[in-house]
C-alpha positions as MATLAB code, in Angstrom:
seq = 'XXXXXXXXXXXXXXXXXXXXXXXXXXXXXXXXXXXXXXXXXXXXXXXXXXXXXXXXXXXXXXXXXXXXXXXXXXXXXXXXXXXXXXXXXXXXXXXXXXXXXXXXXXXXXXXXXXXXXXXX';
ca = [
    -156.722  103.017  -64.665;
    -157.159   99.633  -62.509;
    -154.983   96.948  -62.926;
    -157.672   94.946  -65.137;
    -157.877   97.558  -67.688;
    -153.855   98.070  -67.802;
    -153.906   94.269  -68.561;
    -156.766   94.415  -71.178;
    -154.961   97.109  -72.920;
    -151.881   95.375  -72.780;
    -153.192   92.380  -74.310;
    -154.878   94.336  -77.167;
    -151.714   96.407  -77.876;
    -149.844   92.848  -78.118;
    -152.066   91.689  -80.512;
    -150.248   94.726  -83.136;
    -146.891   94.779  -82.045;
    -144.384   92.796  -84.469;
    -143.043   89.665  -82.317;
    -139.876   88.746  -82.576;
    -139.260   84.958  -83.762;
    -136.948   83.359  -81.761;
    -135.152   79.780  -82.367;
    -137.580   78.260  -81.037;
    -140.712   79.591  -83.137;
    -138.859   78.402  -86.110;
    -137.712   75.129  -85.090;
    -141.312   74.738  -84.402;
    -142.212   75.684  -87.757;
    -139.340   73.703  -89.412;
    -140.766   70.626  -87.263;
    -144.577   71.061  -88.944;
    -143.242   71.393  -92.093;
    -141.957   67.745  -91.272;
    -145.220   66.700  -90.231;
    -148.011   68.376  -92.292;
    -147.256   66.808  -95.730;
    -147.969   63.424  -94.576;
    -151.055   64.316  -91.852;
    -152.624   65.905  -94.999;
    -152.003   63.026  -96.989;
    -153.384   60.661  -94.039;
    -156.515   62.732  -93.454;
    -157.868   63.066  -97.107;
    -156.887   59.221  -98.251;
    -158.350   57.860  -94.880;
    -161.737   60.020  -95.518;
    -161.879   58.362  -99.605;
    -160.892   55.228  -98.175;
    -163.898   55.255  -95.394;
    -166.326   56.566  -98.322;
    -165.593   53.932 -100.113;
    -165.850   51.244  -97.688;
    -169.097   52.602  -96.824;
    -170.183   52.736 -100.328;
    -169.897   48.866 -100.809;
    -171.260   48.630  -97.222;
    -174.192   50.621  -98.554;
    -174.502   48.316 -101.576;
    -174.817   44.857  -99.357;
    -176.905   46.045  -96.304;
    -179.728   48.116  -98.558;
    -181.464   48.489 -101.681;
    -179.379   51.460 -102.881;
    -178.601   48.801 -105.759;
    -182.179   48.301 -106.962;
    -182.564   52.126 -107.217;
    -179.504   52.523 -109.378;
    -180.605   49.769 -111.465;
    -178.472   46.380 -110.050;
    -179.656   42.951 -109.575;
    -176.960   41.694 -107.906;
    -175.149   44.165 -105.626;
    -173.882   41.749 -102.791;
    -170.597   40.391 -104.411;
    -170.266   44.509 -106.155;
    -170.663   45.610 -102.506;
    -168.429   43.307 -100.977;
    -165.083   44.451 -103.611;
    -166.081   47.852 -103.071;
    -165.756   47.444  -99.184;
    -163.063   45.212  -98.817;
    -161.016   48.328 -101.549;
    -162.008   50.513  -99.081;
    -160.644   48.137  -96.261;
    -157.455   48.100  -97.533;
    -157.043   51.674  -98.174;
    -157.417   52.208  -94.895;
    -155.180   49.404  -93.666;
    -152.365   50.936  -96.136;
    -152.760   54.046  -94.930;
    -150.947   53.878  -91.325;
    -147.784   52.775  -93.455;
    -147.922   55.241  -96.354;
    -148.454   57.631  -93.543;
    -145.061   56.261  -91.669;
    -142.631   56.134  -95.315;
    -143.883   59.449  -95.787;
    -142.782   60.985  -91.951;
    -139.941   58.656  -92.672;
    -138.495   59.852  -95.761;
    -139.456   63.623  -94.556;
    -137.686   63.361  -90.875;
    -134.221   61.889  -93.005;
    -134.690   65.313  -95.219;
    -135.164   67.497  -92.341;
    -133.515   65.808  -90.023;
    -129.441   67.725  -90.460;
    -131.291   70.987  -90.544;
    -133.233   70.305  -87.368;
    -130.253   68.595  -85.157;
    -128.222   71.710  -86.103;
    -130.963   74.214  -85.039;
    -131.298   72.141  -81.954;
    -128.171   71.457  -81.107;
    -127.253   75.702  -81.358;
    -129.852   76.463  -78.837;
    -128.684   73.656  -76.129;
    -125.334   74.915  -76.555;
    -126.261   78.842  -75.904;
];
């Protein structure tokens, strides 16, 4: 067997062999459990907010409105998008309080982990 194969096999036998987690692999983990709470939260408000927004964009710049049966849709259009606008201007600083309040829960467990594997 050439050295290519030995390394082919080598990577597919790796692939079913149990890995042992070190420190590191679950301060890694402990650290996304931090963080994917609030990305979530960021990613599916920030899409509804931009829907939105383009919803009362839609209203003003076509005739959407006349086809769902409004006479007037500029000033409808304009709440709608300026909503939207703020939801996605709030959404940066719900995103922050939420890392924020997250990091001060997690944060003791973390420094300790962190702190054992500097030490060792």
């Amino acid at each position: 067997m050439n050295r290519n194969e030995e390394k082919a096999v080598q990577k597919i036998r790796a692939r079913y062999t149990e890995k042992e987690r070190s420190a590191l692999d679950e301060l890694r983990e402990l650290d996304a459990k931090v963080k994917r709470p609030a990305n979530i939260f960021s990613y599916v408000f920030g899409s509804i907010s931009a829907i939105i927004m383009g919803a009362g964009m839609s209203l003003v710049m076509t005739d959407i409105g006349a086809t769902i049966g409004m006479n007037e849709t500029m000033i409808p259009g304009i709440i709608i998008g300026m909503v939207g606008m703020v939801m996605a201007l709030v959404n940066y600083p719900i995103h922050t309080a939420i890392m924020n309040a997250r990091k001060k829960k997690y944060a003791p467990e973390i420094i300790a982990m962190s702190d054992q594997m500097i030490n060792q």
